[in-house]
C-alpha positions as a Markdown table, in Angstrom:
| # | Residue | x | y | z |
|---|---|---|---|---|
| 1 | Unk | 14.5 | 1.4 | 32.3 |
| 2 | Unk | 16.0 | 4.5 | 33.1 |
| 3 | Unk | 14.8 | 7.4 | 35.6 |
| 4 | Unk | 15.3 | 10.7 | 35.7 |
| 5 | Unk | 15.1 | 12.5 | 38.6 |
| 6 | Unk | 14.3 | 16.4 | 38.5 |
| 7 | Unk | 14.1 | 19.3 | 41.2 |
| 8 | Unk | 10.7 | 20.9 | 41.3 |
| 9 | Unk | 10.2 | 23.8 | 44.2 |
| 10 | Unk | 12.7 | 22.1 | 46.4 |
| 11 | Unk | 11.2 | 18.6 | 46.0 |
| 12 | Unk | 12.3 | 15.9 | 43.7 |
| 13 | Unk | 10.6 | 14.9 | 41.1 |
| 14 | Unk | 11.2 | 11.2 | 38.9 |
| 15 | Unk | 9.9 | 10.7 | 36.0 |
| 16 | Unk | 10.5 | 7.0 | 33.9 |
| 17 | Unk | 13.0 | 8.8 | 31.0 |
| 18 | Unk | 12.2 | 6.0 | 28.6 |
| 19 | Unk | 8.6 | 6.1 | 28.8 |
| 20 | Unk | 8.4 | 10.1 | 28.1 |
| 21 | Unk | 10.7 | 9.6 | 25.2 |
| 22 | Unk | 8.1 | 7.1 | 23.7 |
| 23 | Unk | 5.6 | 9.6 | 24.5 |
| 24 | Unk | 7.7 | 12.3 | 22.2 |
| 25 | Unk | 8.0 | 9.7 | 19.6 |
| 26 | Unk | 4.4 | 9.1 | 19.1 |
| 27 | Unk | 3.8 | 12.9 | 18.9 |
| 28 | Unk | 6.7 | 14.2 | 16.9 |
| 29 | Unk | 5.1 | 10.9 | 14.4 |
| 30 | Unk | 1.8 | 12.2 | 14.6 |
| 31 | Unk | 2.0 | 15.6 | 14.2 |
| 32 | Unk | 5.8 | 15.8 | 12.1 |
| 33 | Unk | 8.4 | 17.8 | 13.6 |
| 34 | Unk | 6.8 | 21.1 | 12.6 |
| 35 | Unk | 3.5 | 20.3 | 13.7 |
| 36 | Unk | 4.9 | 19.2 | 17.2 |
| 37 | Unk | 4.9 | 22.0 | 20.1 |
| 38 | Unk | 6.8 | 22.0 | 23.1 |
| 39 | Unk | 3.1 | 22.2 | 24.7 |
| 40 | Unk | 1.8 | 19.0 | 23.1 |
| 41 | Unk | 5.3 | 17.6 | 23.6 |
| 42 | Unk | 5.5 | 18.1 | 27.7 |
| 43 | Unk | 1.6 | 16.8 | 28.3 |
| 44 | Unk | 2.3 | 13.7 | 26.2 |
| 45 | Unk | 5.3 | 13.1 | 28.2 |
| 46 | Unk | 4.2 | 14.6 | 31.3 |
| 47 | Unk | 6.7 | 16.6 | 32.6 |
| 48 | Unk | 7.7 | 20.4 | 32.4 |
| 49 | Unk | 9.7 | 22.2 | 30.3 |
| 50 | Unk | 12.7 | 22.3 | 32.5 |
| 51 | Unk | 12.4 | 18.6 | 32.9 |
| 52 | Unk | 12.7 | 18.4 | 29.1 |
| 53 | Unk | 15.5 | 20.7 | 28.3 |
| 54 | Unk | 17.5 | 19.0 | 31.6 |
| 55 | Unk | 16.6 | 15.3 | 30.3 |
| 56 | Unk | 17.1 | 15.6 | 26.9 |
| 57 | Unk | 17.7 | 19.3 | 25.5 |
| 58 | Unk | 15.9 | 21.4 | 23.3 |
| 59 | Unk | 13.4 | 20.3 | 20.9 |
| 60 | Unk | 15.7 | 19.5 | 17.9 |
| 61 | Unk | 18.0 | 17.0 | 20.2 |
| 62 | Unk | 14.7 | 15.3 | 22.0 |
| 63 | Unk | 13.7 | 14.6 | 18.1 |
| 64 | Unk | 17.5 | 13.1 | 17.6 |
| 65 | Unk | 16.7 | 11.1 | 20.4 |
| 66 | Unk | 13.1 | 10.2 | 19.4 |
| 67 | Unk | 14.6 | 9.1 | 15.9 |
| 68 | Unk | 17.4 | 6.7 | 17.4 |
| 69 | Unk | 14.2 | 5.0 | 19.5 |
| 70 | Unk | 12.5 | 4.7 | 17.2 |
| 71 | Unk | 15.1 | 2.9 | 15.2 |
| 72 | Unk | 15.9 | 0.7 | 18.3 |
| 73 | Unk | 12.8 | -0.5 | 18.8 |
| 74 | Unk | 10.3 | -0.4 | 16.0 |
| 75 | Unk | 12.5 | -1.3 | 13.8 |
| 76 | Unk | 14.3 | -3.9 | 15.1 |
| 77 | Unk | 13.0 | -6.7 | 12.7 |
| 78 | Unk | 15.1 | -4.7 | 10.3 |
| 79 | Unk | 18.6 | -6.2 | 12.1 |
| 80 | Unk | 16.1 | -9.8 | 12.5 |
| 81 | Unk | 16.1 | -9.7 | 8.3 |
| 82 | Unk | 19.8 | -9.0 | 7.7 |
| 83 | Unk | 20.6 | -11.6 | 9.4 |
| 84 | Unk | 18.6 | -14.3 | 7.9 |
| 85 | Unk | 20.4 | -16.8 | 5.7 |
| 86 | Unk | 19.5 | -16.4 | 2.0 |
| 87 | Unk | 18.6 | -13.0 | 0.1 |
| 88 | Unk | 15.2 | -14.0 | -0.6 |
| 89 | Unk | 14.8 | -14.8 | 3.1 |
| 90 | Unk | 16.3 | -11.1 | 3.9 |
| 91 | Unk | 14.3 | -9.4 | 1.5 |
| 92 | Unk | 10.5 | -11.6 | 2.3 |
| 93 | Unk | 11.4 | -11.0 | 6.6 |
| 94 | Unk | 12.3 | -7.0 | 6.1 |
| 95 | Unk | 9.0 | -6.6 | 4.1 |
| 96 | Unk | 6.5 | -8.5 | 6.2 |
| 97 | Unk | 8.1 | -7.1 | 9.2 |
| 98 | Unk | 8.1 | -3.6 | 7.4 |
| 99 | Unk | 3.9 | -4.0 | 7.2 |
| 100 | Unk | 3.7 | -5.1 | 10.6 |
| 101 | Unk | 5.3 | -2.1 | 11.7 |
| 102 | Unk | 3.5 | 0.1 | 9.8 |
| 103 | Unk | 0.2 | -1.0 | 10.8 |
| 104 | Unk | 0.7 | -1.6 | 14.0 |
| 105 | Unk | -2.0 | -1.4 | 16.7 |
| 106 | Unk | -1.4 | 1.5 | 19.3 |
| 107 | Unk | 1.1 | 2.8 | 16.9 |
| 108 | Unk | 0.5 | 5.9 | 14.4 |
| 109 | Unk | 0.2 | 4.6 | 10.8 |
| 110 | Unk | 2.7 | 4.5 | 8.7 |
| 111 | Unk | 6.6 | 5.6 | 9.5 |
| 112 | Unk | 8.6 | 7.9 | 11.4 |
| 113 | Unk | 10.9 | 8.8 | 9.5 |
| 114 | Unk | 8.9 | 9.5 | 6.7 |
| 115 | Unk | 5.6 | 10.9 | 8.3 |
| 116 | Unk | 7.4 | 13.2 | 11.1 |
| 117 | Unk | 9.6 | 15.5 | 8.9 |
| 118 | Unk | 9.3 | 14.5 | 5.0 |
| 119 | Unk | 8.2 | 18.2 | 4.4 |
| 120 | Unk | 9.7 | 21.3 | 6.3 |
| 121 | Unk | 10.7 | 24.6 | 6.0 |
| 122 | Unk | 13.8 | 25.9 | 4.9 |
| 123 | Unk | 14.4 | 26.5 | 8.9 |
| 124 | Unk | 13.8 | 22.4 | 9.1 |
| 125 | Unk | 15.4 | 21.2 | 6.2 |
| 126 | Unk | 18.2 | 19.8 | 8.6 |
| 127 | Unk | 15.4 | 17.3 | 10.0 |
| 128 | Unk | 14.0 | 16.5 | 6.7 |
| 129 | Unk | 17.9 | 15.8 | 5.7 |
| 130 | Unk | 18.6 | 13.7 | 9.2 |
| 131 | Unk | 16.0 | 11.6 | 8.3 |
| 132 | Unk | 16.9 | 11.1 | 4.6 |
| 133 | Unk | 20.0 | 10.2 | 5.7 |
| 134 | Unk | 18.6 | 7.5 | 8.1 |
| 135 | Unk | 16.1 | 5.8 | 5.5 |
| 136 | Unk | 19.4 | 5.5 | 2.9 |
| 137 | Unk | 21.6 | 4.1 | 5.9 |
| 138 | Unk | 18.6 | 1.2 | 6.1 |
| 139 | Unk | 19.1 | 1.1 | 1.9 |
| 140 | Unk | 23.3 | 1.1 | 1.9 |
| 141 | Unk | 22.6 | -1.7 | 4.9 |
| 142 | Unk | 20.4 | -3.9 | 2.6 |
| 143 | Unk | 23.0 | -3.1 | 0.1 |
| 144 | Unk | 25.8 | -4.8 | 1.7 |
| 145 | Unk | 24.2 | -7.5 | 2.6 |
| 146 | Unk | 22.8 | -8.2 | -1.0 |
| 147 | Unk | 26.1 | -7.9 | -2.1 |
| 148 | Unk | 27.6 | -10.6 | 0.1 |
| 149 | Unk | 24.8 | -12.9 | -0.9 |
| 150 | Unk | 26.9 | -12.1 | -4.6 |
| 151 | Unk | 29.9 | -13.0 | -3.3 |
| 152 | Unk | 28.7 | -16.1 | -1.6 |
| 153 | Unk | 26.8 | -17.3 | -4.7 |
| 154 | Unk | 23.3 | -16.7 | -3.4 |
| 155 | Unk | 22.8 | -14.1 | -5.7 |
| 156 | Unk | 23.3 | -15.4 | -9.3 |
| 157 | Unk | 26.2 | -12.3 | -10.4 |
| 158 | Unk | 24.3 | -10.8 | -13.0 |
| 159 | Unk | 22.1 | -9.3 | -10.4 |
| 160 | Unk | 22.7 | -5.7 | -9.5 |
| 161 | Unk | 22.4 | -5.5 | -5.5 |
| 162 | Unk | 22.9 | -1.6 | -5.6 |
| 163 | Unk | 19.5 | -1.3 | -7.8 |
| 164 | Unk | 17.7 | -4.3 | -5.8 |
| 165 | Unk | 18.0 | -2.7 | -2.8 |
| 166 | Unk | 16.9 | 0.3 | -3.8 |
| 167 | Unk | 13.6 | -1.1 | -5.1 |
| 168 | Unk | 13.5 | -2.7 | -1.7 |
| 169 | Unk | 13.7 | 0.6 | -0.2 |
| 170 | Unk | 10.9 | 1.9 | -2.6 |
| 171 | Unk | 8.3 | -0.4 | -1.9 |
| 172 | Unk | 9.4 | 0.1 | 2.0 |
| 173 | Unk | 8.2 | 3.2 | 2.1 |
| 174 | Unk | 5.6 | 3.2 | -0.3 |
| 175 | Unk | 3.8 | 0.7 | 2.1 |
| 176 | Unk | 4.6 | 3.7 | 4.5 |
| 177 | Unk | 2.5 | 6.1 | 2.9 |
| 178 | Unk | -0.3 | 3.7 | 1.9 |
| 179 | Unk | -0.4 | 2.6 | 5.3 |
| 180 | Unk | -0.8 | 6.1 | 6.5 |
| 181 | Unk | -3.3 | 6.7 | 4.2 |
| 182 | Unk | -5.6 | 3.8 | 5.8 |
| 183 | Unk | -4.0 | 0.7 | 3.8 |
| 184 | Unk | -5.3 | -2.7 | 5.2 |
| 185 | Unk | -2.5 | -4.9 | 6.3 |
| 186 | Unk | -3.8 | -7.5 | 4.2 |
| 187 | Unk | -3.5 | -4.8 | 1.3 |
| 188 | Unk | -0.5 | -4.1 | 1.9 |
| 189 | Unk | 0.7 | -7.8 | 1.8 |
| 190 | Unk | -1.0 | -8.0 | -1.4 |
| 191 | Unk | 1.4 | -5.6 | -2.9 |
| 192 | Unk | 4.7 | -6.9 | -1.1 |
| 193 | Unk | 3.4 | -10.3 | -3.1 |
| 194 | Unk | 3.6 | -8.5 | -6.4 |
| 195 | Unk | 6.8 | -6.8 | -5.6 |
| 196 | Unk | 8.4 | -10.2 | -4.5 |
| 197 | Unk | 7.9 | -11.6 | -7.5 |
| 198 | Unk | 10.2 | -9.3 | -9.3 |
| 199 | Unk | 13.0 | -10.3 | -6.7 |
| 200 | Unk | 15.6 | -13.2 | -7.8 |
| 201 | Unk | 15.1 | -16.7 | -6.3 |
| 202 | Unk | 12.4 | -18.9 | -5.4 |
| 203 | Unk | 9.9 | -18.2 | -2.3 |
| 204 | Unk | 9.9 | -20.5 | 0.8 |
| 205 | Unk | 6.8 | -19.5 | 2.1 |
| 206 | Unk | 4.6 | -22.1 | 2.7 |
């Protein structure tokens, strides 16, 4: 946990650094990066403007921080799938933990880095841009792993993991926007069945 520890009228002021930046992430997820102001930003995360440019900079750098949060902690069953042992394994893990994130209790519906900049302005379109970039580093990770599972004979060779990966990626973030759009987790699960059964090798569910 990390404080931060501001001067307000000749008093000190601490404020728990992590916490606020959660805050931001909720709101700039919420609202988009557009639809975010500095005024809903600073109530959510309860501190002052000042506090905000000193902690963590102007509104474009808070959302660079809000984005790698966000990708440390809600989506850190994506590093828990690329590491399990078999492709199918990697693929089944990312998914289900893909529609517990999404529809997660306490947590906006949906994605981050799809619902909090997919459409900007011309004036934005670096955001919209940082955050394509983010969603195809999660597809070139998936990538490489499917490829070693080629190399290491998991993956019959005939398999392309470039295109499996990207149809990984698809459903992903289709369950996103389905999610956001009031998708039942047990609908979405429904879908990740159908989608699974297009994936090379035999299920080990139960």
């Amino acid at each position: 946990m990390s404080t931060v520890r501001q001067s307000t009228i000749g008093r000190p002021r601490g404020f728990d650094a992590d916490q606020a930046l959660d805050r931001a992430v909720e709101v700039f997820w919420r609202q988009g990066y557009e639809g975010a102001s500095l005024s809903d930003l600073t109530a959510a995360m309860g501190i002052n403007r000042t506090s905000m440019y000193a902690a963590f900079g102007n509104k474009r750098e808070l959302f660079d921080k809000a984005l790698a949060r966000y990708a440390a902690i809600d989506m850190a069953y994506v590093r828990d799938a690329l590491a399990a042992p078999t492709a199918r394994e990697v693929v089944e893990t990312f998914l289900d933990g893909n529609i517990k994130a999404v529809t997660a209790p306490g947590r906006p519906p949906g994605c981050f880095s799809i619902q909090s900049g997919l459409s900007c302005g011309v004036e934005n379109a670096d955001v919209s841009a940082a955050l394509a970039r983010a969603r195809k580093g999660g597809e070139l990770a998936m990538r490489d792993r499917l490829r070693r599972a080629v190399q290491e004979g998991d993956l019959a060779p005939e398999n392309d993991p470039d295109g499996l990966a990207r149809y990984i990626m698809t459903v992903s973030e289709g369950l996103s926007v389905h999610a956001a759009a009031g998708a039942t987790r047990q609908e979405l699960a429904e879908v990740v069945a159908i989608a699974l059964r297009a994936f090379p090798g035999e299920s080990r569910r139960p």
